[in-house]
C-alpha positions as CSV (number, residue, x, y, z in Angstrom):
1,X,-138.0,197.3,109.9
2,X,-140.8,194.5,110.8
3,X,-143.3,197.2,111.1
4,X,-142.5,198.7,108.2
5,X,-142.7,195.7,105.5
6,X,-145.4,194.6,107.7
7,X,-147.1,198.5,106.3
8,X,-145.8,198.0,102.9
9,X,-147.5,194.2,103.3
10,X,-151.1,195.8,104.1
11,X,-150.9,198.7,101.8
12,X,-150.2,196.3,98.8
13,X,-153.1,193.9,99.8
14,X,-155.4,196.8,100.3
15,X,-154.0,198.4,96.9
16,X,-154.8,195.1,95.6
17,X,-158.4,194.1,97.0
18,X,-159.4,197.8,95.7
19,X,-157.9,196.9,92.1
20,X,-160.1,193.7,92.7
21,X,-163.2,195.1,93.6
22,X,-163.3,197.9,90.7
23,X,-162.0,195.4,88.1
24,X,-165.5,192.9,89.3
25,X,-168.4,193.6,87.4
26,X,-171.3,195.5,89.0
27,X,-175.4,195.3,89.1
28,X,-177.3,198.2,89.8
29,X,-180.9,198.6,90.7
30,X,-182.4,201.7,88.1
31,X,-185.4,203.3,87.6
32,X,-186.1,204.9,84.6
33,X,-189.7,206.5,83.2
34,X,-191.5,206.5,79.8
35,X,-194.4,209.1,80.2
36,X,-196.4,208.1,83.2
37,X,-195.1,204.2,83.3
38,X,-192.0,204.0,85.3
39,X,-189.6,200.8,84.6
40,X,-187.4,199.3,87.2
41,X,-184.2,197.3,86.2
42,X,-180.9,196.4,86.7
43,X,-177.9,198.3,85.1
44,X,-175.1,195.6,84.5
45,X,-171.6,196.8,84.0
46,X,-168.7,195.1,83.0
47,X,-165.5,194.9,84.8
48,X,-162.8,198.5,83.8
49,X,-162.9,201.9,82.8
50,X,-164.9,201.6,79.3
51,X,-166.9,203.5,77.7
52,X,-168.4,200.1,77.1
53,X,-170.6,199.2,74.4
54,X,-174.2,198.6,75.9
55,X,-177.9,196.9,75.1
56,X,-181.2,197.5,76.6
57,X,-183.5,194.1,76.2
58,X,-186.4,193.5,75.9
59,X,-188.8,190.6,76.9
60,X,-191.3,188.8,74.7
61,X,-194.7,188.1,75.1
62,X,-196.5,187.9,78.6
63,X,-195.6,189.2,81.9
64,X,-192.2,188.9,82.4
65,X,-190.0,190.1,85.0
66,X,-186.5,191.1,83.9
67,X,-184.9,187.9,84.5
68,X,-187.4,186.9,81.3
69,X,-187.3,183.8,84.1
70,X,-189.6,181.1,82.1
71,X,-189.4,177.7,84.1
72,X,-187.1,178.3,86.0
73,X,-184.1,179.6,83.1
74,X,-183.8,183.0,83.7
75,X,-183.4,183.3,80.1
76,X,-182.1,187.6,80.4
77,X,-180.3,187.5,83.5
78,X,-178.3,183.9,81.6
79,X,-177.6,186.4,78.6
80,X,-176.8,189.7,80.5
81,X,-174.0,188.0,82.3
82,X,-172.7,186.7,79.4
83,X,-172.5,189.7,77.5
84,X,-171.1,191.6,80.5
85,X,-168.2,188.9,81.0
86,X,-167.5,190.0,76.9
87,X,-167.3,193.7,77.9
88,X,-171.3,194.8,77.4
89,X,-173.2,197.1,79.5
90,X,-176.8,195.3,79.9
91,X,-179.7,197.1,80.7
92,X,-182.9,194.3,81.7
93,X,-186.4,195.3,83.2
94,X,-189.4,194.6,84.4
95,X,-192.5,194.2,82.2
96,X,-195.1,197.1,82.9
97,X,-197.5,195.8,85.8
98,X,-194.6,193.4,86.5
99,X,-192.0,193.6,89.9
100,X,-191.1,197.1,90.7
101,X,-192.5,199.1,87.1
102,X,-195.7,200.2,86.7
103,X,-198.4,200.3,84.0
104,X,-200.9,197.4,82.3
105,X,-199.1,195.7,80.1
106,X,-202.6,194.1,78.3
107,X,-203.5,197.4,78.0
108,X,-200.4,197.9,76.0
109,X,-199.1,197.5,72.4
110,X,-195.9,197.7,70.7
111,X,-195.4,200.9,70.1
112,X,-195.7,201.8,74.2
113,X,-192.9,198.6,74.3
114,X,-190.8,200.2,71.6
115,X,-190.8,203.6,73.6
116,X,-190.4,201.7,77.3
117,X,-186.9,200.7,75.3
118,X,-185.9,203.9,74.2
119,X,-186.6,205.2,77.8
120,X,-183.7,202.3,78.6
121,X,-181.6,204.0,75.8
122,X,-182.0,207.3,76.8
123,X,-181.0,206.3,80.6
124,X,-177.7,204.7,79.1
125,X,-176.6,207.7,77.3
126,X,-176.4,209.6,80.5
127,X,-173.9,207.2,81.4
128,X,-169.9,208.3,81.0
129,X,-168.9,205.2,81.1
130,X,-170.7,203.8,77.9
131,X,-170.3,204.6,74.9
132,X,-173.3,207.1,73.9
133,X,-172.8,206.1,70.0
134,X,-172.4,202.1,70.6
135,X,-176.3,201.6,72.3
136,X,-178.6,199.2,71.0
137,X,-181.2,196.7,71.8
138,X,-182.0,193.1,72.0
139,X,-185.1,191.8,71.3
140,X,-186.7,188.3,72.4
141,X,-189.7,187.1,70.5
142,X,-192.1,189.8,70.5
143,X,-189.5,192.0,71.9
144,X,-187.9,191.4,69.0
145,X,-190.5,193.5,66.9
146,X,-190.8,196.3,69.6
147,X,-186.8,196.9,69.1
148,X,-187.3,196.7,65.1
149,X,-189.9,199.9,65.6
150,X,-188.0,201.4,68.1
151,X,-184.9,201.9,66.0
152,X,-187.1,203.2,63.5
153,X,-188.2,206.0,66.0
154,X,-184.4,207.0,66.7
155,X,-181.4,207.4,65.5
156,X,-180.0,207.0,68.6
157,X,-180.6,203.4,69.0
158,X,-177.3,202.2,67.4
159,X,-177.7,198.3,66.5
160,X,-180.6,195.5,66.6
161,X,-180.6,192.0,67.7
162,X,-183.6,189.7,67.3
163,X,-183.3,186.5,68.8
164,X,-186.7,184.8,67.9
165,X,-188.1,187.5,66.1
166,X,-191.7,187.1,64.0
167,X,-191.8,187.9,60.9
168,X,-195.5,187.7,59.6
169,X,-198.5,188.7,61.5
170,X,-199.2,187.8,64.6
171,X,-202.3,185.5,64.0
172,X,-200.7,183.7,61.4
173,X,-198.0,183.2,63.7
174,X,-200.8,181.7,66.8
175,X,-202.1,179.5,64.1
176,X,-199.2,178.0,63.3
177,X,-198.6,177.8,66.7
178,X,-202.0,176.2,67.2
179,X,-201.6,173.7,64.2
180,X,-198.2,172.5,64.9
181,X,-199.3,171.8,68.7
182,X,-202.1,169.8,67.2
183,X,-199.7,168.0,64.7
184,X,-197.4,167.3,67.9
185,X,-200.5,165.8,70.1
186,X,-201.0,163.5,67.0
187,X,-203.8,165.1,65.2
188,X,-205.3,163.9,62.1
189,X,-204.6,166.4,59.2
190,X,-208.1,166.5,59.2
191,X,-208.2,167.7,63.1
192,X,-205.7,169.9,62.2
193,X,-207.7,171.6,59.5
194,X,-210.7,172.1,61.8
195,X,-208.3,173.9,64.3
196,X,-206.9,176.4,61.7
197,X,-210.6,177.1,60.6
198,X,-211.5,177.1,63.7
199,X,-208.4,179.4,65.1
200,X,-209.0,182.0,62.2
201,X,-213.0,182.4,63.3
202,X,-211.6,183.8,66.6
203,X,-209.0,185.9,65.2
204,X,-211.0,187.5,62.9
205,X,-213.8,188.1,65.5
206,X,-211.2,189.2,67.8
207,X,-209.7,191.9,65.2
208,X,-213.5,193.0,64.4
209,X,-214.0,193.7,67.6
210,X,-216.8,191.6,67.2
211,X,-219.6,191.2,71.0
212,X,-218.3,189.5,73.3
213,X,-221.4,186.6,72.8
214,X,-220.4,186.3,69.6
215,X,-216.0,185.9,70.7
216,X,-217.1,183.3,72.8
217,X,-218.9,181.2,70.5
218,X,-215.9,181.4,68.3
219,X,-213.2,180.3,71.2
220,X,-215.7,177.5,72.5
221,X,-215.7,176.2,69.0
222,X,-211.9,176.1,68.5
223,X,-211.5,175.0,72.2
224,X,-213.7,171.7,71.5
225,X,-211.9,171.5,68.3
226,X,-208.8,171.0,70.1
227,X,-209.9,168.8,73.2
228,X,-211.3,166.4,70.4
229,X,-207.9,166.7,68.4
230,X,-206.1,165.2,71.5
231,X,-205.7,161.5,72.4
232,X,-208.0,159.5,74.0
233,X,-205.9,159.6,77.6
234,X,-205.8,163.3,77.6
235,X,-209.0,163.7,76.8
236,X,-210.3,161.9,79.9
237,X,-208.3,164.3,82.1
238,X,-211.7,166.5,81.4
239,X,-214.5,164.7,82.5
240,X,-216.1,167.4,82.5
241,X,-216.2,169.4,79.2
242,X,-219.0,171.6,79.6
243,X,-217.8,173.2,83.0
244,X,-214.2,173.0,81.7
245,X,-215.3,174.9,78.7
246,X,-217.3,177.4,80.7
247,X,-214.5,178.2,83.0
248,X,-211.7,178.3,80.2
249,X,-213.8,180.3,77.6
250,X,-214.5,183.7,79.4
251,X,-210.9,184.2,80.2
252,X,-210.1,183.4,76.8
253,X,-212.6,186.1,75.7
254,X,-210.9,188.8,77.9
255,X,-207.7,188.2,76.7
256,X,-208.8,188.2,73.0
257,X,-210.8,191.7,73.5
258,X,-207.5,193.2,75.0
259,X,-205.6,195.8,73.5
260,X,-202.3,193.9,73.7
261,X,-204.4,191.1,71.5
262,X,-206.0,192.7,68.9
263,X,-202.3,194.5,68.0
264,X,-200.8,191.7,67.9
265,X,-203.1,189.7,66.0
266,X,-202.7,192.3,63.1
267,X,-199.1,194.1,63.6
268,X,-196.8,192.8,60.5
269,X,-193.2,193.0,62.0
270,X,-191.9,192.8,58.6
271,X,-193.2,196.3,57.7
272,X,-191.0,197.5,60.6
273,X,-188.0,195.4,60.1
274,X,-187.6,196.9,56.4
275,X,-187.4,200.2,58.1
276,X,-184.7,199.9,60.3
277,X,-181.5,201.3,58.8
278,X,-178.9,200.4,61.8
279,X,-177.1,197.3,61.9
280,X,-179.5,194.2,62.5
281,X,-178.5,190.7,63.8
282,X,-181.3,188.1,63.6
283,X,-181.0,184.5,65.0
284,X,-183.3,182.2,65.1
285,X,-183.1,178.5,67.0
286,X,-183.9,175.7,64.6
287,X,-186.1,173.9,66.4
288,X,-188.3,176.6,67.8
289,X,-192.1,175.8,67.7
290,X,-193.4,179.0,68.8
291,X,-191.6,181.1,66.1
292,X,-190.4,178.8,63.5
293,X,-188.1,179.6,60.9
294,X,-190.1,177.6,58.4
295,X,-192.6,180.4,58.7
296,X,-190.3,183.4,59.8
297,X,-187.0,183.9,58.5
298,X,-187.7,184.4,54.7
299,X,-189.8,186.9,55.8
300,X,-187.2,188.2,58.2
301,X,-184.4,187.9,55.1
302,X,-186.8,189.7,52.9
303,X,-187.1,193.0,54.7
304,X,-183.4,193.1,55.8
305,X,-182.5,192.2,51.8
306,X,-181.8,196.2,51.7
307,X,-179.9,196.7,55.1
308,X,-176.4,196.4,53.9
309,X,-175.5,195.4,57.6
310,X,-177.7,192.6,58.2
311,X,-176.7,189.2,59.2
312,X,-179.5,186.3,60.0
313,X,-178.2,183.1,62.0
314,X,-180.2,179.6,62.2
315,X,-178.5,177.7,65.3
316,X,-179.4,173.6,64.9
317,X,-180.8,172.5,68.1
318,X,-182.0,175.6,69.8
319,X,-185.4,175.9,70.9
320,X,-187.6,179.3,71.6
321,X,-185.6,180.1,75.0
322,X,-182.3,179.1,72.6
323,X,-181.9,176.1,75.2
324,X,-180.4,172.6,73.4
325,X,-183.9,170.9,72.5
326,X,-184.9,167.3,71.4
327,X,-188.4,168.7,70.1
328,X,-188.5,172.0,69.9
329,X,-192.4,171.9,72.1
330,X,-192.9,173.8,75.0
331,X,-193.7,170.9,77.1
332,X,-190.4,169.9,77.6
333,X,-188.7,173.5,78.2
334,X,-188.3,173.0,81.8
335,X,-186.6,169.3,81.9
336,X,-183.9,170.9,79.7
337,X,-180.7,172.1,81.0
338,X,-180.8,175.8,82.0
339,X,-178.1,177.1,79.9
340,X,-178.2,178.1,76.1
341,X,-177.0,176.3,73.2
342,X,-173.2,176.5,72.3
343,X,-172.4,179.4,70.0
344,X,-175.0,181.7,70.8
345,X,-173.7,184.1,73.5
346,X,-170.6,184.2,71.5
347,X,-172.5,185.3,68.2
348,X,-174.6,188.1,70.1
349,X,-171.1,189.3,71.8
350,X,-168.6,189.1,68.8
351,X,-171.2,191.0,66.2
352,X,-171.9,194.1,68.6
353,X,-168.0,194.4,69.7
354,X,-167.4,193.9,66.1
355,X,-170.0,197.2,64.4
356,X,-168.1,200.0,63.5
357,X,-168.4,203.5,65.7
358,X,-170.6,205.6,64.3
């Protein structure tokens, strides 16, 4: 009798640890192609039988690996196992050139970002367990605008989020960028106004396609515009401005003359966004200095005013990385606490379980 409740005893805990270890959710290492480029990623899966509702993200700008990891938060890899403990399949990658997928990313533009995406999507929908008609994407800065022209290229991409999305050109977006850092460092408004001046010389050059002689003059310019813009402490960290200059300004150049640059400089998101006829969820962190809403959302609102399922979210205290900020600058992204603001996981998850199957 012993031996056999002591059988019974290890058949239930062995019944039980394999109930366990299916029920736990999953990562998967995934390779998937777009053409030539191939993308490697991990496949998260929630715990259960599904089909799950799933979403492929996608990084903003720079090489990122698919953690999006940006001092230290791993900003994607945070969100994916957030959304997977709500029941959502997430799908991150590398960045082409980046970790284990291939390609040049600043030989790039978002149209090849849009179609890396819909490589994701078309991955997931060989997938039983999610559901083929409940696949969307999730955007992150200029990710945001890749998943806005993806969803215009298919009808099988199923729903949009945009945390951080643009939604005016991209120079006027590195202006603003560039003036509001100046403002921040304590810039007169008269510094300021050199800066913008200054900034819009290069972009235009850079858009022209202009020698590159001719770029560099334009980036030195703005460079020494801003060097003089900052206070007097900072400004004797360079000693030496002409070989600071001289190393900074042909790097500058090369980046400016890039393919990845000169679309951005000129590729109006808004256009896109007014196209995209599946549901659309755009948040935006109020104290975001890289994208701000002063600049972005009405411009966001106004191409979503004729996408009956829209819905556009401000959340108070979030920075670009949607971390609880005091200023909002860059500069202090990696003293903050490596987590997201409250309320925003929750958003993302509730409004994706919550769109009707098509």
């Amino acid at each position: 009798m012993t031996r056999a409740l002591t059988s019974v005893a290890c058949a239930v805990a062995l019944s039980g640890a394999l109930t366990s270890a299916v029920q736990q959710p999953v990562e998967e290492e995934v390779t998937f192609a777009n053409g030539a480029v191939t993308l490697g990623g991990t496949l998260a899966m929630p715990a259960g039988a599904g089909p799950f509702p799933a979403v492929v993200l996608i990084t903003g700008s720079g090489p990122q690996n698919r953690d999006e990891e940006v001092f230290g938060f791993k900003v994607f890899k945070t969100l994916s196992d957030a959304l997977v403990a709500q029941g959502i399949a997430v799908l991150r990658y590398d960045d082409r050139g980046v970790g284990k997928s291939t390609g040049n990313l600043v030989q790039s533009v978002t149209d090849d970002f849009a179609a890396d995406a819909l490589a994701g999507v078309a991955l997931l929908k060989t997938r039983s367990s999610l559901a083929g008609d409940r696949i969307g994407l999730l955007g992150h800065s200029e990710g945001a605008g890749a998943a806005a022209v993806a969803a215009t290229k298919s009808k099988d991409v199923a729903f949009v989020v945009m945390l951080a999305g643009t939604g005016v050109r991209g120079d006027v977006v590195l202006r603003q960028q560039a003036a509001d850092g100046a403002r921040a460092n304590g810039a007169t408004p008269e510094r300021v106004e050199r800066i913008v001046a200054a900034h819009r010389k290069v972009t235009d050059a850079a858009a022209a396609g202009v020698p590159a002689a001719e770029l560099g003059a334009a980036v030195r310019e703005l460079a020494t515009a801003q060097i003089e813009a900052l206070p007097p402490a900072a400004q004797a960290t360079i000693p030496d401005r002409d070989a600071y200059l001289n190393r900074a300004v042909p790097t500058v150049v090369a980046q400016m003359s890039s393919p990845w640059m000169k679309h951005l400089l000129s590729f109006d998101p808004a256009t896109a966004i007014a196209k995209v006829t599946c549901p659309v969820l755009a948040i935006f962190g109020a104290k975001d200095t890289q994208v701000p809403p002063s600049l972005n959302r009405a411009p966001v609102e106004a191409a979503l005013k004729s996408n009956a399922h829209a819905k556009v979210v401000e959340l108070p205290e979030a920075n670009h990385l949607f971390q609880r900020a005091k200023t909002g600058l860059v500069t202090e992204y990696a003293s903050l606490e490596k987590a997201f603001v409250d309320g925003l996981t929750a958003e993302i998850g509730t409004w994706i379980k919550s769109l009707p199957k098509k």
